[in-house]
Backbone atoms as SQL, in Angstrom:
CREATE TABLE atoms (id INTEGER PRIMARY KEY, chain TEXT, resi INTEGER, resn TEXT, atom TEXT, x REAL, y REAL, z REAL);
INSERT INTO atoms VALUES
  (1, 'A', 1, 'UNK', 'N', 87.046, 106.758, 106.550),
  (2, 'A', 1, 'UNK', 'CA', 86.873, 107.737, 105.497),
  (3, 'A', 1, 'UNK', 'C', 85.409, 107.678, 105.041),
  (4, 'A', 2, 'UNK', 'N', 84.793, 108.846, 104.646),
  (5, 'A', 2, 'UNK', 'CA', 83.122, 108.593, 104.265),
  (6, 'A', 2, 'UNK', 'C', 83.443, 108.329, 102.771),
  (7, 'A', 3, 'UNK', 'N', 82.074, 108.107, 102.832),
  (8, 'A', 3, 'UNK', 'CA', 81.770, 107.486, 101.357),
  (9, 'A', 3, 'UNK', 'C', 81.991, 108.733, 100.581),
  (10, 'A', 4, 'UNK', 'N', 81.349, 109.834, 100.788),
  (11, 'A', 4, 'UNK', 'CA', 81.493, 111.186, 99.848),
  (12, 'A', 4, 'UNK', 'C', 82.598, 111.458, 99.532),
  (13, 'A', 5, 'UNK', 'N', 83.978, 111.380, 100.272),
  (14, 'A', 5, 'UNK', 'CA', 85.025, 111.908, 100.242),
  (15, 'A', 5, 'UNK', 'C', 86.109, 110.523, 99.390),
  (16, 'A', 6, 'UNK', 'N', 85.586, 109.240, 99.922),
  (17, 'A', 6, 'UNK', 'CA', 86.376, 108.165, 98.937),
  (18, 'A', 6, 'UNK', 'C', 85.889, 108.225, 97.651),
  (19, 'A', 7, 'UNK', 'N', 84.822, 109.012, 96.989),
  (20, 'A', 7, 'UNK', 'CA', 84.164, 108.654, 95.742),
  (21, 'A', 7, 'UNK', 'C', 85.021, 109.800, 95.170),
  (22, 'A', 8, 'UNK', 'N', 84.828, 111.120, 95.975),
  (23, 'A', 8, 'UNK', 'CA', 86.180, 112.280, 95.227),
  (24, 'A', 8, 'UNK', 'C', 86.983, 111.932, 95.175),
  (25, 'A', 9, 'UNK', 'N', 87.917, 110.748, 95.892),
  (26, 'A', 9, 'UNK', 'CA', 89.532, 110.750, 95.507),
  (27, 'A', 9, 'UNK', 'C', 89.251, 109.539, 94.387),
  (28, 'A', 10, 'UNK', 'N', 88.053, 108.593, 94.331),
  (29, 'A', 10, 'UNK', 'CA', 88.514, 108.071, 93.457),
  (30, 'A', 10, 'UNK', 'C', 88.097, 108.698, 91.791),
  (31, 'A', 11, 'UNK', 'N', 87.307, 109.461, 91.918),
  (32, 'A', 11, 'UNK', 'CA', 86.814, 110.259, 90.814),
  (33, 'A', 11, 'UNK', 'C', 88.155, 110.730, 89.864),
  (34, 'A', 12, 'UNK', 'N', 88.674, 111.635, 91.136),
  (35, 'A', 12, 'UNK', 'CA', 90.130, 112.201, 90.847),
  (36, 'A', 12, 'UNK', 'C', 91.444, 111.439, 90.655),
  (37, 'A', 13, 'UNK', 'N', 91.378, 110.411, 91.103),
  (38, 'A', 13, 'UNK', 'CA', 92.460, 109.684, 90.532),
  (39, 'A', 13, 'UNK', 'C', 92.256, 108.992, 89.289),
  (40, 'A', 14, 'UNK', 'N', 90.947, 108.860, 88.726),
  (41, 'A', 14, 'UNK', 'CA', 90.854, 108.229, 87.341),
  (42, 'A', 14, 'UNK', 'C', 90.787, 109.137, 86.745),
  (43, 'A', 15, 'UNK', 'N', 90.917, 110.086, 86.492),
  (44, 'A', 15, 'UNK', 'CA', 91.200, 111.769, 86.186),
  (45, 'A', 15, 'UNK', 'C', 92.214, 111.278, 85.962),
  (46, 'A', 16, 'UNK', 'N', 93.448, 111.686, 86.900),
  (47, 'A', 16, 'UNK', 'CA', 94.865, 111.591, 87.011),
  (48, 'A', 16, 'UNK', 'C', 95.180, 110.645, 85.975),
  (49, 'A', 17, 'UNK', 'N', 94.569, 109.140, 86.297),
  (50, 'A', 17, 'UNK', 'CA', 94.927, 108.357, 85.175),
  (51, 'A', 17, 'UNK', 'C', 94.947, 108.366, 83.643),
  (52, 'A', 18, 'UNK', 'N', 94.216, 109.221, 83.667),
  (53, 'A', 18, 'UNK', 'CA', 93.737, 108.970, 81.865),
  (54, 'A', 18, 'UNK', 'C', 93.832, 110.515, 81.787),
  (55, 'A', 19, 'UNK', 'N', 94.110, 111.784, 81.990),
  (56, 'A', 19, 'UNK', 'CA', 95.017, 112.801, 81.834),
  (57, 'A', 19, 'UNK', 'C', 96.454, 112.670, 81.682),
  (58, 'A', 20, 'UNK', 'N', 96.808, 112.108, 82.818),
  (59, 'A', 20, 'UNK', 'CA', 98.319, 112.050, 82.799),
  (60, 'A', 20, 'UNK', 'C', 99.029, 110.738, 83.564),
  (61, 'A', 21, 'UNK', 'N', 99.204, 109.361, 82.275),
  (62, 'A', 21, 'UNK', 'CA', 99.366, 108.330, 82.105),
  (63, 'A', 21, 'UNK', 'C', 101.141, 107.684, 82.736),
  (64, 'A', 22, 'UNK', 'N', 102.227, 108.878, 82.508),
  (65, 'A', 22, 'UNK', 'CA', 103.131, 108.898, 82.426),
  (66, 'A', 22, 'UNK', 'C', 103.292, 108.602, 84.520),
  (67, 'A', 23, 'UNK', 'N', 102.337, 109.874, 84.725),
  (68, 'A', 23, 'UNK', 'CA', 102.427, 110.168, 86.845),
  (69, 'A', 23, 'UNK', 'C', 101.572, 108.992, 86.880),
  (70, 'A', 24, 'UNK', 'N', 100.785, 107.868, 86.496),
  (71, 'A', 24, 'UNK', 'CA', 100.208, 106.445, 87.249),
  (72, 'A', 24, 'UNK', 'C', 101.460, 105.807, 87.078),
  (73, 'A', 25, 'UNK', 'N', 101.945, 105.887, 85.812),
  (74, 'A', 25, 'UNK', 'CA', 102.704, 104.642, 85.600),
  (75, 'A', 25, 'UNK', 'C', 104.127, 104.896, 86.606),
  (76, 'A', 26, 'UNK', 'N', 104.396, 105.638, 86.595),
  (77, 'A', 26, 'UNK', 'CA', 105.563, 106.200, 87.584),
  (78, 'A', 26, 'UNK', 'C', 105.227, 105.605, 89.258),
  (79, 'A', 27, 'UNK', 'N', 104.208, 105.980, 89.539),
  (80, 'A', 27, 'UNK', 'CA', 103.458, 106.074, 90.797),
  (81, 'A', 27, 'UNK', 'C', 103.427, 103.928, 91.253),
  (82, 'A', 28, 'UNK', 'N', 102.669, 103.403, 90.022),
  (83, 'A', 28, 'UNK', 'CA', 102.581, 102.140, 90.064),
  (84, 'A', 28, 'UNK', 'C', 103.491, 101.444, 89.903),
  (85, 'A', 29, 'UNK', 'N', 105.000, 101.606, 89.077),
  (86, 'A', 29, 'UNK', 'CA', 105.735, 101.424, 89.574),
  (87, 'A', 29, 'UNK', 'C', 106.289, 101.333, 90.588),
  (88, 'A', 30, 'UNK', 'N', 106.399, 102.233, 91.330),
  (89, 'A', 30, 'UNK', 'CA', 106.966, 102.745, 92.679),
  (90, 'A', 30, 'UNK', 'C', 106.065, 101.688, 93.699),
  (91, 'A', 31, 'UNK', 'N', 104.613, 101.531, 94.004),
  (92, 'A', 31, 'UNK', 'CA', 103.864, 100.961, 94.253),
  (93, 'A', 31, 'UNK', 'C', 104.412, 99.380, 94.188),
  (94, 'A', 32, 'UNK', 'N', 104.509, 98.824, 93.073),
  (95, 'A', 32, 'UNK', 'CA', 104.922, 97.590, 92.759),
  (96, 'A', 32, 'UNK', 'C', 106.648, 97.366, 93.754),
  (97, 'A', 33, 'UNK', 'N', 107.440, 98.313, 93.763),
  (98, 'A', 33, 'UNK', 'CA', 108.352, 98.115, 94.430),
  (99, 'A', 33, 'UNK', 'C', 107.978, 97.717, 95.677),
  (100, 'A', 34, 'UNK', 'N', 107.539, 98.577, 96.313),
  (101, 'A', 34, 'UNK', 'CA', 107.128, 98.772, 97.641),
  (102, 'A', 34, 'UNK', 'C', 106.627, 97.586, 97.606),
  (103, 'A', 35, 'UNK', 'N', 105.596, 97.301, 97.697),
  (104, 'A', 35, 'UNK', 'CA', 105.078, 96.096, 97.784),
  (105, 'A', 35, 'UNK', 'C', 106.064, 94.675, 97.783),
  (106, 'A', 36, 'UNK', 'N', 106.563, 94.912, 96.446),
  (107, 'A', 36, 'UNK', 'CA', 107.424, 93.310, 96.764),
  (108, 'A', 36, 'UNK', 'C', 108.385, 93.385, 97.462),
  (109, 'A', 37, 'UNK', 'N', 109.274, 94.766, 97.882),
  (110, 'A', 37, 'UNK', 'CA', 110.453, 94.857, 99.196),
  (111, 'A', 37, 'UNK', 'C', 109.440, 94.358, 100.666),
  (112, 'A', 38, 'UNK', 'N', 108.588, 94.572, 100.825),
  (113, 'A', 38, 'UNK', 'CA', 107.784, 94.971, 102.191),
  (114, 'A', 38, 'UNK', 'C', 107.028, 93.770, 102.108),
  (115, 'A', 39, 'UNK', 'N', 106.456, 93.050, 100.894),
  (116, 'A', 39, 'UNK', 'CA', 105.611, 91.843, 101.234),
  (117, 'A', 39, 'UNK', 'C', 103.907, 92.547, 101.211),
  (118, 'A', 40, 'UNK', 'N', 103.863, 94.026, 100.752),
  (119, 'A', 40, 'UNK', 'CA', 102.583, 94.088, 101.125),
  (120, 'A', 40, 'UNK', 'C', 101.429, 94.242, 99.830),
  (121, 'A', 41, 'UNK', 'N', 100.829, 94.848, 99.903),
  (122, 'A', 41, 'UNK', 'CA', 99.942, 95.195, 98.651),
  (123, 'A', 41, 'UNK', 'C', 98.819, 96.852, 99.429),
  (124, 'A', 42, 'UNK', 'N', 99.087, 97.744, 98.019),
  (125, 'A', 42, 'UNK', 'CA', 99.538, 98.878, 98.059),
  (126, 'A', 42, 'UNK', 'C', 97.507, 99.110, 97.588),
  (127, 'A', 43, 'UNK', 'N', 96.909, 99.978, 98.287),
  (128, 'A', 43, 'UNK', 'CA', 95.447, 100.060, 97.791),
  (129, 'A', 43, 'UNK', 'C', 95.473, 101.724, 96.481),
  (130, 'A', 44, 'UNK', 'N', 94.217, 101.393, 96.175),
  (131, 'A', 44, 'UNK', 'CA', 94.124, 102.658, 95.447),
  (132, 'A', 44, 'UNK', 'C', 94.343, 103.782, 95.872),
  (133, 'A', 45, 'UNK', 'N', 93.898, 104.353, 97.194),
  (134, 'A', 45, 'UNK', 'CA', 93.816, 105.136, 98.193),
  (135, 'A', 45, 'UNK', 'C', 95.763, 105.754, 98.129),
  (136, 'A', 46, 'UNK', 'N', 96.276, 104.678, 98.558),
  (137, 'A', 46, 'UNK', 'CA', 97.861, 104.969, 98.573),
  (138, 'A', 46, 'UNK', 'C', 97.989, 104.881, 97.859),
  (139, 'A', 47, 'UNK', 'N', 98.414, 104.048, 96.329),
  (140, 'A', 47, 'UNK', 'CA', 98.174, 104.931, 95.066),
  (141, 'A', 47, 'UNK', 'C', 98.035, 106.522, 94.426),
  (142, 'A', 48, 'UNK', 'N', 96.664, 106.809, 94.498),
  (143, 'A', 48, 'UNK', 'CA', 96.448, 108.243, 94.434),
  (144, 'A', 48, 'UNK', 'C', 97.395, 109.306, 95.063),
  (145, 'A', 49, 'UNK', 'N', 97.448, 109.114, 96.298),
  (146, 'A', 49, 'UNK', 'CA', 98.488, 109.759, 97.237),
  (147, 'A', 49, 'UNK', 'C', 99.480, 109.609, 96.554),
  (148, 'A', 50, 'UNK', 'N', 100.409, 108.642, 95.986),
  (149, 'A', 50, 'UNK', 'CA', 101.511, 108.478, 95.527),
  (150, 'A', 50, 'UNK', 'C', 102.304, 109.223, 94.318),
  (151, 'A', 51, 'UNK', 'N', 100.517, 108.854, 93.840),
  (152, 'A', 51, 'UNK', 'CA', 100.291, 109.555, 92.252),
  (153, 'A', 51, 'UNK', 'C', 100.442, 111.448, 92.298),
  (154, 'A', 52, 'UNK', 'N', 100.141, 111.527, 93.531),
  (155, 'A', 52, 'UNK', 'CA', 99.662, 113.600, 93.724),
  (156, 'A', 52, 'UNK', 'C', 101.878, 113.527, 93.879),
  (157, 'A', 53, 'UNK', 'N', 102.091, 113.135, 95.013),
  (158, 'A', 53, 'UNK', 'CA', 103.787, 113.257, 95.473),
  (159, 'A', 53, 'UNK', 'C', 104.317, 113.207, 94.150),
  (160, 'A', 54, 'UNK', 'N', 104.294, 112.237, 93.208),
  (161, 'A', 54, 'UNK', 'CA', 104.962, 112.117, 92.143),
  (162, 'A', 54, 'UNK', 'C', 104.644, 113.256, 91.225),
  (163, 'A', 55, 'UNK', 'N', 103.531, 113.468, 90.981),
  (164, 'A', 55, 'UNK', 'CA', 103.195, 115.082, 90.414),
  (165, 'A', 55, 'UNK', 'C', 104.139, 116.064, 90.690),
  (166, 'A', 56, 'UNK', 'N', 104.031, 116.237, 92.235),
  (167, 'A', 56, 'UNK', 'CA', 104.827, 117.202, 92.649),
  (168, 'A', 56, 'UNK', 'C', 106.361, 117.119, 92.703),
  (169, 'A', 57, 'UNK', 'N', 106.920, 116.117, 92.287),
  (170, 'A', 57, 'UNK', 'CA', 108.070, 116.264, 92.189),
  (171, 'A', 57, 'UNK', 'C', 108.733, 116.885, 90.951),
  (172, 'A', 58, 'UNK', 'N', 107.273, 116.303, 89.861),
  (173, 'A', 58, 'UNK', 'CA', 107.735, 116.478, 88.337),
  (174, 'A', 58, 'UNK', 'C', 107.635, 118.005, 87.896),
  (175, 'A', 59, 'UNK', 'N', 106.824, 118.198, 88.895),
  (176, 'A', 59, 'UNK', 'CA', 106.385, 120.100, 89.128),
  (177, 'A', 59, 'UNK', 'C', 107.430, 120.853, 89.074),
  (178, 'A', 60, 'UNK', 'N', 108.112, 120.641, 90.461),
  (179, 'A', 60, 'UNK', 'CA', 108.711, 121.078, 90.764),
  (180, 'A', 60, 'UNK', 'C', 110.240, 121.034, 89.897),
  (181, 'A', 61, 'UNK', 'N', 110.555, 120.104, 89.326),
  (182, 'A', 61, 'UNK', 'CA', 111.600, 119.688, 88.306),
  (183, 'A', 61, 'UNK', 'C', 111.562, 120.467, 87.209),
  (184, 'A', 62, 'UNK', 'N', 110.148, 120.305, 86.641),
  (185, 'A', 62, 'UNK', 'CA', 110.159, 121.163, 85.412),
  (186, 'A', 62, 'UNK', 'C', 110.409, 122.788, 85.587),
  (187, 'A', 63, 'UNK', 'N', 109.646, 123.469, 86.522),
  (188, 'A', 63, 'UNK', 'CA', 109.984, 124.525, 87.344),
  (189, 'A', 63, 'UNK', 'C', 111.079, 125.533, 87.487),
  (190, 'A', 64, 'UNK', 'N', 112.598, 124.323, 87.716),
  (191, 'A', 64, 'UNK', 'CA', 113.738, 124.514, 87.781),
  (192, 'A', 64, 'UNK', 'C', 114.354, 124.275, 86.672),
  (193, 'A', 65, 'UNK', 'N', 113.665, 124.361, 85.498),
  (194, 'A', 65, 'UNK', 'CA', 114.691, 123.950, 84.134),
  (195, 'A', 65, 'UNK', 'C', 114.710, 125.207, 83.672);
């Protein structure tokens, strides 16, 4: 991944974070699972990603109410 393009996702995910506290904590949760079922440890990178999916689920939820 270049440097230009890891500095936008991380730009944007500390965005994400401190906009909307509720989709990290959801996300890092989920993260924390994963990790201790699997043995692994989860980077920011997958994080973020995690953090956009979880968005979109809540999107889409609210959407349908």
């Amino acid at each position: 991944m270049s440097k230009f393009l890891k500095m936008i996702i991380l730009n944007y995910s500390n965005t994400m974070r401190h906009d909307e506290p509720e989709i990290y904590l959801v996300a890092k949760r989920i993260a924390d699972y994963v990790d201790s079922q699997l043995d692994t440890n989860s980077n920011d990178d997958e994080l973020f990603y995690l953090m956009i999916y979880v968005k979109r689920i809540v999107n889409k939820i609210n959407t349908q109410a």
